[in-house]
C-alpha positions in Angstrom: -8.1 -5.3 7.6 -9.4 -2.0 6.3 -6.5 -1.2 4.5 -7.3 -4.5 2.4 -10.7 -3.1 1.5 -9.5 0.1 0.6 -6.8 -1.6 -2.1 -9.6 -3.7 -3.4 -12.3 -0.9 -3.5 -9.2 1.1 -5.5 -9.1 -1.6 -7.9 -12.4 -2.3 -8.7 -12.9 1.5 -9.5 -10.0 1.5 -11.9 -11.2 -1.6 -14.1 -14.9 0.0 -13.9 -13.1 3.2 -15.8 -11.1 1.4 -18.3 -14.1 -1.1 -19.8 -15.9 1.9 -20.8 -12.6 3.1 -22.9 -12.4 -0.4 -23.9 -16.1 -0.4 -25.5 -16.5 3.0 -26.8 -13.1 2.2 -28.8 -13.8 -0.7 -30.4 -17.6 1.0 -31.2 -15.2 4.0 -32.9 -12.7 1.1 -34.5 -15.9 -0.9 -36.2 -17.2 3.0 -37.0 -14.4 4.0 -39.0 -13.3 0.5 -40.2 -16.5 1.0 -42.8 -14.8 4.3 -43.9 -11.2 3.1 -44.8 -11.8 -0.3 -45.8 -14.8 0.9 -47.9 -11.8 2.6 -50.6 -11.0 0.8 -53.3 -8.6 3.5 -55.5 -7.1 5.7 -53.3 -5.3 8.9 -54.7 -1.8 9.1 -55.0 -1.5 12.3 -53.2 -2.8 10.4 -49.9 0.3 8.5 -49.6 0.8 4.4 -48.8 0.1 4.6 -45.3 -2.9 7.1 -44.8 -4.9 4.6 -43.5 -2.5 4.6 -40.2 -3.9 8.1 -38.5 -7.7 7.4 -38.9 -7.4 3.9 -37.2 -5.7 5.2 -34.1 -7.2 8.8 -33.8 -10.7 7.7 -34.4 -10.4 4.9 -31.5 -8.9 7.4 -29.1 -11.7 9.3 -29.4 -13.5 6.6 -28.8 -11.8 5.8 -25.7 -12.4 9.6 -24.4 -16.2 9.5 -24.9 -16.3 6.2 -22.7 -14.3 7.5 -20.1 -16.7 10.3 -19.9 -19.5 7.7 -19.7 -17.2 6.1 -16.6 -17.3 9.4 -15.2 -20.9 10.7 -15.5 -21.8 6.6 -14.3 -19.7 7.9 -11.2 -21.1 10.9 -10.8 -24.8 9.3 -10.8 -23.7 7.4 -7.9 -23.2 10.2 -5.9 -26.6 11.5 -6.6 -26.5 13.2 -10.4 -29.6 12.2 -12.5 -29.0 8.9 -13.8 -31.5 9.8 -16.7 -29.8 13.0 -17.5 -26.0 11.1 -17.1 -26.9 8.9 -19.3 -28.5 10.9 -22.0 -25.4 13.7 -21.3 -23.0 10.9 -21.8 -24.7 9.2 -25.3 -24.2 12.8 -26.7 -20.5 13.6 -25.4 -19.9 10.3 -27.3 -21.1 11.0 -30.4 -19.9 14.2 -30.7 -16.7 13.0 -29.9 -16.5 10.5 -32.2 -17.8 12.7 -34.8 -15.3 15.0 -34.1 -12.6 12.0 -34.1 -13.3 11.0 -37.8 -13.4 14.0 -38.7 -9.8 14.5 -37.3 -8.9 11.0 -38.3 -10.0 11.5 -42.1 -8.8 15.2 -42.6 -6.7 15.4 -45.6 -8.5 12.7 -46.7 -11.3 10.9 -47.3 -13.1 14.5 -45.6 -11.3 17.2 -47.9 
């Protein structure tokens, strides 16, 4: 029987890390969907497809900053500050996704 808790205890940790990812990607995605879809005449010097690298880097990002959120949640439990997690984790997230679109739109629409 303990084995049987331990599996479930397993999986219930992995989904807890991967809604995090889940939400702070598709925060990034709506974030710089406003960006590229905002363009109306693009430059020719951007190329057809130059919409492609901001819509996955940007999300993946994303993805990173809630992980880190999954992390300091995890580390609160164990007795870290949930204040300061919290507040540590909000600005890990924006920087990241600042850092993401600017990554994302470099060559760009951030030239």
């Amino acid at each position: 029987m303990a084995q049987q808790n331990e599996s479930q205890n397993q999986s219930t940790h992995s989904l807890s890390v991967v809604k995090p990812m889940l939400i702070g990607a598709g925060i990034a995605l709506v974030v710089i969907s406003f960006f590229v879809f905002g363009v109306d005449n693009t430059p020719a010097e951007w190329g057809k497809f130059w919409r492609i690298r901001p819509l996955i880097v940007t999300p993946l990002a994303g993805a990173m900053g809630g992980a880190f959120y999954a992390f300091m949640d995890y580390q609160s439990s164990r007795g870290f500050n949930r204040t300061l997690a919290i507040l540590l984790s909000i600005v890990v997230y924006f920087v990241g996704l600042w850092l993401g679109t600017v990554l994302g739109l470099a060559g760009t629409m951030w030239d």
